[in-house]
Legacy VTK file of the C-alpha trace (Angstrom):
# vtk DataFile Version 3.0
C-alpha trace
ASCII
DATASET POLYDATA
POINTS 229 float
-12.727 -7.033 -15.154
-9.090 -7.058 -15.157
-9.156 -11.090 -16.076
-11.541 -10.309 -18.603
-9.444 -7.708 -20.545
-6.528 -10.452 -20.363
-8.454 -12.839 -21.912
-9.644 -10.682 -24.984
-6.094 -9.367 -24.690
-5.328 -13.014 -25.952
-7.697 -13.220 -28.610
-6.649 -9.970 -30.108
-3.354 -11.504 -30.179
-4.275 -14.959 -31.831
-6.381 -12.875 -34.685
-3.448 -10.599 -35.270
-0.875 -13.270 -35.571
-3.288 -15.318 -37.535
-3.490 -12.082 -40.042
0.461 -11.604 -40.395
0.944 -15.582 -40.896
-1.785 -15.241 -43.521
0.265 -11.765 -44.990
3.675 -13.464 -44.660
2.797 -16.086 -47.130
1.364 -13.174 -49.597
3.775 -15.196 -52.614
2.645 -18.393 -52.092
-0.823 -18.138 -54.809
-1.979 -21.685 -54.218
-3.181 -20.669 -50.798
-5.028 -17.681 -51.620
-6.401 -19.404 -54.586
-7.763 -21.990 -52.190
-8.957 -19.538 -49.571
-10.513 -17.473 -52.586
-8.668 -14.348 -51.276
-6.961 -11.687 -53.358
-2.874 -11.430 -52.775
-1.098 -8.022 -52.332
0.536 -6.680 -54.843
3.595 -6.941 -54.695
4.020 -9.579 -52.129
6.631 -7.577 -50.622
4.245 -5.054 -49.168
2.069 -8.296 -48.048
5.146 -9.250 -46.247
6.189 -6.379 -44.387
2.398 -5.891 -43.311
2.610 -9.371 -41.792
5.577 -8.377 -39.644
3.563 -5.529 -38.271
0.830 -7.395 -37.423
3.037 -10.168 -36.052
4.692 -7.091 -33.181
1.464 -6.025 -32.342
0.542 -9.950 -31.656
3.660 -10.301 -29.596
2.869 -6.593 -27.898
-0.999 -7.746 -27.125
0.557 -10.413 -25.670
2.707 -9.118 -23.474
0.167 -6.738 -22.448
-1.706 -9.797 -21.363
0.614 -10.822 -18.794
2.019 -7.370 -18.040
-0.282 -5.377 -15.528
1.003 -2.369 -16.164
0.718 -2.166 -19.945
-2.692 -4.061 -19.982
-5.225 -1.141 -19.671
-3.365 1.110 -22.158
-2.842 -1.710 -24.830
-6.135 -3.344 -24.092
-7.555 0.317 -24.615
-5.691 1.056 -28.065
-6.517 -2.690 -29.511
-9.622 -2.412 -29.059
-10.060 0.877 -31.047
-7.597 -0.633 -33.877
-10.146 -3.740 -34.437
-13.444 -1.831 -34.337
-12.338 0.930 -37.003
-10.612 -1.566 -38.924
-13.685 -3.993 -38.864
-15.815 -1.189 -39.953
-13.589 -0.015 -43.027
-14.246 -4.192 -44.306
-17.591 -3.455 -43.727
-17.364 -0.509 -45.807
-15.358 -1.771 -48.529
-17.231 -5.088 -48.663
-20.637 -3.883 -48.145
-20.780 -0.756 -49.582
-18.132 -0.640 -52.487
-18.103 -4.230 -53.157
-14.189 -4.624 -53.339
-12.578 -6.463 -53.715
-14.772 -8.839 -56.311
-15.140 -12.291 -53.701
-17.118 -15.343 -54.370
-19.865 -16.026 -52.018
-17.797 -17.530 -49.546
-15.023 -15.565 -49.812
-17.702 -12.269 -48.600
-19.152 -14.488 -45.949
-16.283 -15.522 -44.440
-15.335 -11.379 -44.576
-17.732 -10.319 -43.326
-17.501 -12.413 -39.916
-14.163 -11.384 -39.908
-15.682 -7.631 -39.756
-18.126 -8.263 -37.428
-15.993 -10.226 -34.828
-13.432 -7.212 -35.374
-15.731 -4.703 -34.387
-17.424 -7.129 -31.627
-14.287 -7.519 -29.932
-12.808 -4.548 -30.328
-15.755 -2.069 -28.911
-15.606 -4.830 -25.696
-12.052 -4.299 -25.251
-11.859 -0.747 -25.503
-14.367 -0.640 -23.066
-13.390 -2.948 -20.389
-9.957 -1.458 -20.751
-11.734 1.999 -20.076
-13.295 0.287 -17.030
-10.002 -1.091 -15.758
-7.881 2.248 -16.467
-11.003 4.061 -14.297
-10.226 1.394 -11.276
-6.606 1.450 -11.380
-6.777 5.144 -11.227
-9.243 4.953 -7.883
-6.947 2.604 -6.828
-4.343 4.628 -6.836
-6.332 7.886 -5.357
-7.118 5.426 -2.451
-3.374 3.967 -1.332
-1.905 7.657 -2.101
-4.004 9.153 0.664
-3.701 6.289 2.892
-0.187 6.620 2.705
-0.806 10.603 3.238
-3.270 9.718 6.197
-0.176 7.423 7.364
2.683 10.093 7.481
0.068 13.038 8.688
-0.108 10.379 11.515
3.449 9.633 12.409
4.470 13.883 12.007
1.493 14.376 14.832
3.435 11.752 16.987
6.805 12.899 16.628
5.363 16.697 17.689
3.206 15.407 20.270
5.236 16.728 23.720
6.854 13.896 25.947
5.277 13.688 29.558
6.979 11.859 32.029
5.597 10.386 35.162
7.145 10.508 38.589
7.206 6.868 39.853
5.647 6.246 43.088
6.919 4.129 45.351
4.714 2.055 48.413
6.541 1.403 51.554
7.615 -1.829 51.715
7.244 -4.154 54.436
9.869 -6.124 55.974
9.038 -9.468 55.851
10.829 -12.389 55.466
10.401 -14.247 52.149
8.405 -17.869 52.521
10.204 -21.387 51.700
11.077 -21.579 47.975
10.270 -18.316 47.385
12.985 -15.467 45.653
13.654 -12.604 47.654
12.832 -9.951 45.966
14.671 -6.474 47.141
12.023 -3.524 48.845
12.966 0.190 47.000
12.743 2.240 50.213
11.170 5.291 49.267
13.074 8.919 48.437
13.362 11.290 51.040
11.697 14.557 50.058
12.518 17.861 50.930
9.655 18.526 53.236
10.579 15.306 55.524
13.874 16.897 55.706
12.749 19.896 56.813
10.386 18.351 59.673
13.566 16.296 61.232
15.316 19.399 61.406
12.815 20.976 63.062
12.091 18.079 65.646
15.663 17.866 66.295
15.758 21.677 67.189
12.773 21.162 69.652
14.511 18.240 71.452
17.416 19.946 71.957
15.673 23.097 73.454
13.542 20.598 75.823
17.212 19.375 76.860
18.717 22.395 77.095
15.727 23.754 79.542
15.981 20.563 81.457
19.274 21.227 82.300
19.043 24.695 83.257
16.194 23.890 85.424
18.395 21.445 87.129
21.505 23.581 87.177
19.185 26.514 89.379
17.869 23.520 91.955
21.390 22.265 92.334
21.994 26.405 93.098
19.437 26.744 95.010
19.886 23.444 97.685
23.234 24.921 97.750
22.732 28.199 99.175
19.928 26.952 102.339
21.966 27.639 105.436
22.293 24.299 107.914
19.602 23.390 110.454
20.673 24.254 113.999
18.982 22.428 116.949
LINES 1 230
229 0 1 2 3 4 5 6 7 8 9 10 11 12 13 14 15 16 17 18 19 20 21 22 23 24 25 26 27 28 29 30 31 32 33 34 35 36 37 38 39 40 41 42 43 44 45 46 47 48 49 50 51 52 53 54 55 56 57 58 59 60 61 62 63 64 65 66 67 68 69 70 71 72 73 74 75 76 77 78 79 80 81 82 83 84 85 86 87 88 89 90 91 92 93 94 95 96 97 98 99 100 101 102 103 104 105 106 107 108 109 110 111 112 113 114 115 116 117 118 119 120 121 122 123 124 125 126 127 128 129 130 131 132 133 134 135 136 137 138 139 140 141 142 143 144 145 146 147 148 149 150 151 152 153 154 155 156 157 158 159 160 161 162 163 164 165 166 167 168 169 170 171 172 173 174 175 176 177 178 179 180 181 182 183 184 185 186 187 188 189 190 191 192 193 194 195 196 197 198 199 200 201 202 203 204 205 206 207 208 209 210 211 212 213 214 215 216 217 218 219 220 221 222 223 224 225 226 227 228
């Protein structure tokens, strides 16, 4: 729709500049003579009404090309031409001013009708547009909502770290052409400690009763009296 609007955009441009050429030249009489219309009076108001209509050609325009001004000027063109095609209607048709030949009326009243054609399309396209933009917007504000509702849940989310396992590594000698790679030997834990202690202190008792076992034969060989024959 968007295109669409651009392109009436343009036309509302052309027939406005077209207008404040036509209003511009309000002193020269042998042109309205030939175009059987009636000149301002005095041309100095003509004038000055063709310079309006010449910034609101340039602004129609620029709304053209501008995205962000095309809705809203698309919107208020399109009202200007449809009430000011249906005040020449009114004037023309129902008051019969100003006094125009035949052609003169005909060529009026198209000018009317087109007014009010184009303008009731371009207000309402622009409606259309301003509607979408507006979704549009409603749409990537909670995305972007969604988005940081996202990345605050991450941030509090609490950390958990793993404890790395190791496998025991066998010792075995790397083949031809191959990198060796070096084996982590697994972390001693508290509880292996504690079972080496206490295998150490049951090898030493098993010594220590070893030896006084053999300390009471030695004692005991000792005190056995000679044989006598």
């Amino acid at each position: 729709m968007k295109p669409l609007l651009r392109v009436v955009l343009i036309v509302d441009a052309l027939i406005l500049l077209g207008f404040g050429v036509l209003f511009l030249l309000t002193p020269w009489t042998l042109l309205y003579d030939a175009l059987q219309l009636v000149q301002a009076q005095p041309a100095l108001i003509g004038q000055a009404f063709g310079v309006v209509l010449a910034g609101f050609a340039w602004l129609a325009l620029r709304a053209a090309f501008d995205g962000a001004l095309t809705a809203t000027v698309g919107r208020t063109a399109g009202h200007v031409n449809w009430i000011a095609g249906v005040l020449m209607l009114v004037w023309l048709i129902g008051l019969h001013k100003p006094q125009l030949t035949g052609f003169g009326q005909l060529v009026a009243g198209a000018v009317a009708a087109c007014l009010v054609i184009i303008g009731l399309g371009g207000a309402r396209l622009a409606g259309r547009v301003k509607l979408r933009d507006k979704a549009l917007a409603l749409e990537a504000a909670a995305q972007e909502r969604e988005a940081r509702l996202a990345v605050k849940a991450r941030r509090d989310e609490p950390v958990v770290y793993s404890k790395p396992v190791f496998s025991p590594a066998s010792h075995t000698s790397p083949e031809p052409g191959e990198v060796p790679v070096e084996r982590v030997k697994p972390a001693v834990t508290p509880d292996t400690t504690v079972q080496a202690q206490q295998a150490a202190s049951v090898e030493r008792a098993e010594q220590a009763g070893q030896a006084r076992r053999a300390a009471r034969d030695e004692a005991a060989d000792a005190q056995r009296p000679p044989l006598r024959g």
